[in-house]
C-alpha positions in Angstrom: 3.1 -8.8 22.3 1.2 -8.5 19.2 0.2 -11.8 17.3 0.3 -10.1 13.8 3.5 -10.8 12.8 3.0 -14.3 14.2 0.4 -14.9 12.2 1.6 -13.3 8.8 4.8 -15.8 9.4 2.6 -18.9 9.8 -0.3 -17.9 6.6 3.0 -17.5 4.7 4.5 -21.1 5.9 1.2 -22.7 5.4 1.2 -21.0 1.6 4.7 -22.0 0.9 4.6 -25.4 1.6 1.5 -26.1 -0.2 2.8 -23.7 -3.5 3.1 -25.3 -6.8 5.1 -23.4 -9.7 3.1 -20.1 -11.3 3.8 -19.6 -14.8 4.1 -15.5 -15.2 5.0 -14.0 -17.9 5.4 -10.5 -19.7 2.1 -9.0 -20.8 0.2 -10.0 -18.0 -2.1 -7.6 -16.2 -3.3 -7.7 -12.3 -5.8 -5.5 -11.2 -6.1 -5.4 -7.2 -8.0 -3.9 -4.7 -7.4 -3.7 -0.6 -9.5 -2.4 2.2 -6.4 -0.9 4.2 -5.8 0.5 8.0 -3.5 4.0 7.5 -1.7 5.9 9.6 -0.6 9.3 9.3 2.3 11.5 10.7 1.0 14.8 10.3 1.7 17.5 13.0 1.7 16.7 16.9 -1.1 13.7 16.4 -0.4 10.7 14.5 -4.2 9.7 13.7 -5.0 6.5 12.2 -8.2 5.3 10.0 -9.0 3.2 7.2 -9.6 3.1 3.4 -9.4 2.0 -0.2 -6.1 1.6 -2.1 -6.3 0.7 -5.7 -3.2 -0.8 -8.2 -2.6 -2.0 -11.4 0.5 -3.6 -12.6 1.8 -5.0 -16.2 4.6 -7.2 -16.2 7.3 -6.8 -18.7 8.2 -10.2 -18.0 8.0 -12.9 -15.1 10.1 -10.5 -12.7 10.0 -6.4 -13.4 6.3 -4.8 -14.1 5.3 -1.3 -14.6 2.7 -0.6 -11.6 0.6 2.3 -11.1 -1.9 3.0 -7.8 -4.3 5.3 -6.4 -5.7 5.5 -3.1 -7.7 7.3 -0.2 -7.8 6.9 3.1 -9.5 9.0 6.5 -8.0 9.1 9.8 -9.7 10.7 13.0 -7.6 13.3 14.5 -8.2 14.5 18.0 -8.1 18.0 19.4 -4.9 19.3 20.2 -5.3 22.5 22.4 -1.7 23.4 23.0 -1.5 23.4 19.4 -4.8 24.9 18.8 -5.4 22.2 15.7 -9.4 21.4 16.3 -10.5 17.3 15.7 -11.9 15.9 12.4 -10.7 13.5 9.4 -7.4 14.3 8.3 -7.9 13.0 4.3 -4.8 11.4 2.5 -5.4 10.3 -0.9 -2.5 10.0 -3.6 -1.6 8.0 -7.1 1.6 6.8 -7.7 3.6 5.1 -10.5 6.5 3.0 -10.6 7.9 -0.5 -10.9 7.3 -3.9 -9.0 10.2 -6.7 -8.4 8.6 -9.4 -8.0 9.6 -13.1 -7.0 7.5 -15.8 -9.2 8.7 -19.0 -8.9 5.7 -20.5 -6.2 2.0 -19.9 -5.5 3.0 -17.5 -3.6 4.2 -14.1 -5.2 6.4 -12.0 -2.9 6.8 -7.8 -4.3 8.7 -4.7 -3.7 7.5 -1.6 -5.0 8.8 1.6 -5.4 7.6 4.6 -6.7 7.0 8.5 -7.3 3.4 10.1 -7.5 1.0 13.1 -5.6 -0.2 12.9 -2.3 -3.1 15.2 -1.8 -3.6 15.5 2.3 -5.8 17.8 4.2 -8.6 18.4 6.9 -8.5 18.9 11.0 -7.4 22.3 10.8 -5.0 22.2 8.1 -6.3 23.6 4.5 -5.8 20.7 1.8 -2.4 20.7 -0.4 -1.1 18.7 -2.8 2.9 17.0 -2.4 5.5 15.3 -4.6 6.1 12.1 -2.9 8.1 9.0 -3.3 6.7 5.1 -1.9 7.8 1.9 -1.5 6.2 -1.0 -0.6 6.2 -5.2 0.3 3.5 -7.6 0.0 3.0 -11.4 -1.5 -0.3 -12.7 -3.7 -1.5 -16.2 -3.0 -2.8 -17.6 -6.4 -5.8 -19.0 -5.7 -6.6 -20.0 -9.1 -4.8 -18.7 -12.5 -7.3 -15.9 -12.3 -7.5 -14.9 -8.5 -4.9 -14.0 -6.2 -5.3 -12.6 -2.3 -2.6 -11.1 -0.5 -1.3 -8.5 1.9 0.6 -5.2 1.1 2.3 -2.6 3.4 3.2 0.5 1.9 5.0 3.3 2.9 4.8 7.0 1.7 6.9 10.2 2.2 5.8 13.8 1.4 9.0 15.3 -0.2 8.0 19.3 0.4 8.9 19.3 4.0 12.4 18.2 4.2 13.1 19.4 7.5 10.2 17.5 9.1 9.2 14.6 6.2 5.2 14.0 7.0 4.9 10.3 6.5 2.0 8.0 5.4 1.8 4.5 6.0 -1.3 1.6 5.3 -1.3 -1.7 5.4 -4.2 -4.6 4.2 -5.5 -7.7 2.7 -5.6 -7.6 -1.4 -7.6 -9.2 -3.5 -6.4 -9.7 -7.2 -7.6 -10.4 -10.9 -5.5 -11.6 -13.3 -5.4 -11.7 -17.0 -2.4 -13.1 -19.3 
């Protein structure tokens, strides 16, 4: 059993019961980066890796902001013989806009995205194209200060050109926020 989710469950206990109100309101602006581990399901191999995701979000007021991201991310393919598809770095990089729920009432800040934007993907015998795709994702800030925030976000992407087999795109990291009212 993996002790991830226990762990995300206890951080997020530990956070809750410590919170104190936020005070958000509409013209604020976050700017957050996240190292991130990806995962990509491509053709027969479903190769993981890591990279960079990078989002900004205005809110309109304490609850709905306008959020746009960008990101790029490498995963190591291996050989696949039967499928004569040679190894290397499968590249995924995309940007996305859309809108962000968010819950501020506590220190801690739960989201959902969702969103519509470009994923460019590419590499390990596949030449590079560009998709229409749609994501949607969850994650929480913690605010450290009325400036600083860290946090995790998961988010999930689907290529939209291949109906019949939907390539999906999936990473997942810690965030680190700034904030500016």
């Amino acid at each position: 059993m993996t002790r991830f989710p226990i762990l995300v469950a206890v951080l997020v206990a530990v956070a809750l019961l410590g919170a104190t109100p936020a005070r958000a309101s509409g013209g604020e602006l976050v700017l957050a980066a996240a190292p991130v581990y990806s995962l990509v399901k491509w053709d027969q191999r479903h190769p993981s890796g890591g990279g960079i995701a990078l989002d900004a979000a205005y809110g309109l007021n304490d609850w709905l902001w306008l959020r746009g991201a960008a990101f790029y991310t490498a995963q190591a393919a291996s050989k696949d013989e039967a499928a004569a598809l040679p190894a290397g770095a499968i590249s995924v990089g995309g940007a996305f806009v859309g809108l962000r729920y968010a819950f501020d009432v506590l220190r801690v800040i739960p989201f959902v995205d969702a969103g519509v934007g470009a994923l460019f993907a590419g590499g390990a015998g596949h030449g590079g194209r560009v998709d229409f795709g749609v994501d949607v994702g969850l994650g929480f800030d913690y605010l450290y200060s009325r400036r600083v925030s860290f946090g995790l976000v998961v988010r999930y992407h689907a290529f939209l050109t291949n109906v019949e087999n939907i390539p999906v795109y999936l990473y997942a990291g810690p965030r680190f926020a700034l904030r500016w009212d």
